[in-house]
N, C-alpha and C positions, 0 to 999 in steps of 0.2 A: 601800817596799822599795828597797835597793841595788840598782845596776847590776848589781853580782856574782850577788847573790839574784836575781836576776829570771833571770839568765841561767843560772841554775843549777836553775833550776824549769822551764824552757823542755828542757835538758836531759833531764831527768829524764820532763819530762809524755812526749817524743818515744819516749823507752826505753821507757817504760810502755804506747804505743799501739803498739811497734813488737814488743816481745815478747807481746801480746795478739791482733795482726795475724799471728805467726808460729803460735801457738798454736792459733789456730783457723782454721787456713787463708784465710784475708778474702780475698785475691786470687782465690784458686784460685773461691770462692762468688760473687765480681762478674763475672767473664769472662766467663761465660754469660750472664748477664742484658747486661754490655757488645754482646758478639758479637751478641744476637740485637736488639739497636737500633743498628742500625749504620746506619737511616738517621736517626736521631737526632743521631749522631757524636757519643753519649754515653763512647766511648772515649779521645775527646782532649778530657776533662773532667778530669783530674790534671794536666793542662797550663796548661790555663788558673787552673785553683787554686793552681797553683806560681807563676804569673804574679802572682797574685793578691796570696798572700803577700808577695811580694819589694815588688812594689808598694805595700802598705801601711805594710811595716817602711822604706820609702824615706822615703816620707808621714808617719810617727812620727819620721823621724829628724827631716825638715825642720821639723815645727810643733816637736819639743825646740828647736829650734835657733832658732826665733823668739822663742820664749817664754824665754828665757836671752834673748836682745836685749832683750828688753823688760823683765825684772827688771832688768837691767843697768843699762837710761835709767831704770828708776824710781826705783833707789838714787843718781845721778848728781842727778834730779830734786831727789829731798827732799833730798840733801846742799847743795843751792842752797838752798833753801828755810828750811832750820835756819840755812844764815848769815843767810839777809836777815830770818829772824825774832831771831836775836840781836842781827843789829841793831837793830832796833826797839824792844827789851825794852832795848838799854843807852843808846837816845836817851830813853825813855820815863823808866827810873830818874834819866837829867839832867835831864830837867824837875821830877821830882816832888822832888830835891835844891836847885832855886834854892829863892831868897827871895821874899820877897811883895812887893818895893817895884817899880817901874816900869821898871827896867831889866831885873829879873828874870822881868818880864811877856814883855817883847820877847824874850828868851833863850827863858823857857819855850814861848812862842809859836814861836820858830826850831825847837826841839824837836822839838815835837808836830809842824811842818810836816817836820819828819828822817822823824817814824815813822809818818805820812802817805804818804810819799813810799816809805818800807821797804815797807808794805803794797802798796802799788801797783806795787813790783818785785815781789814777793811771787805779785802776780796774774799779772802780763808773763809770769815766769819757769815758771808754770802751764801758761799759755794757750800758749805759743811748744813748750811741749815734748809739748804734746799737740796740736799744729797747729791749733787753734782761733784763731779772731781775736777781739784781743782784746775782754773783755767778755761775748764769745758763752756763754751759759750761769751767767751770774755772776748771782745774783740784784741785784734793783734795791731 
């Protein structure tokens, strides 16, 4: 659901308790039952439910608010991730394009150690953005 939607259904649900409330007198039906538990101090119970509210719509704002940080670094994350994998994929493609004589060995060998070396930023850049050290959780 939109923001708009949401907040337009919140709307609407309040109208609907609120001319339901008027309609069959609700207040006028609690008071008595209130008044006569007063040492309960079941009367300053709309207060603390309005407390309550505010409070949790405070709480829903703050965890949106982390959770958009964190889609945020996850998009920042793989956009690293996608380079150092094309890296890899275009040191890889230059190995598999050398020759087969002995010169080409030594190249394709510099290669392979290019997208060796890709993969292991690849992890770095994993591990460092999810504050793990590195290795931790990597299988062996």
């Amino acid at each position: 659901m939109t923001g708009r939607r949401e907040i337009l259904m919140l709307v609407l649900g309040s109208t609907l308790v609120y001319a339901l409330a008027t309609a069959s007198d609700l207040a006028e039906r609690i008071h008595p039952w209130l008044r006569d538990s007063e040492r309960l101090e079941l009367d300053e119970l709309p207060f603390v439910l309005l407390f309550l509210c505010v409070a949790l719509a405070w709480l829903a704002r703050r965890r949106g608010q982390a959770l958009e940080e964190r889609a945020g670094r996850a998009e920042r994350v793989a956009h690293e991730i996608r380079n150092a994998l094309g890296a890899i994929r275009l040191s890889a493609e230059r190995a598999l394009k050398l020759g087969g004589d002995a010169a080409s060995a030594a190249q394709r060998e510099d290669c392979l150690n290019d997208v060796l070396g890709s993969a292991e930023r690849c992890g770095r850049i994993v591990d460092e953005r999810l504050g793990r050290a590195p290795g931790d959780g990597a299988p062996e």
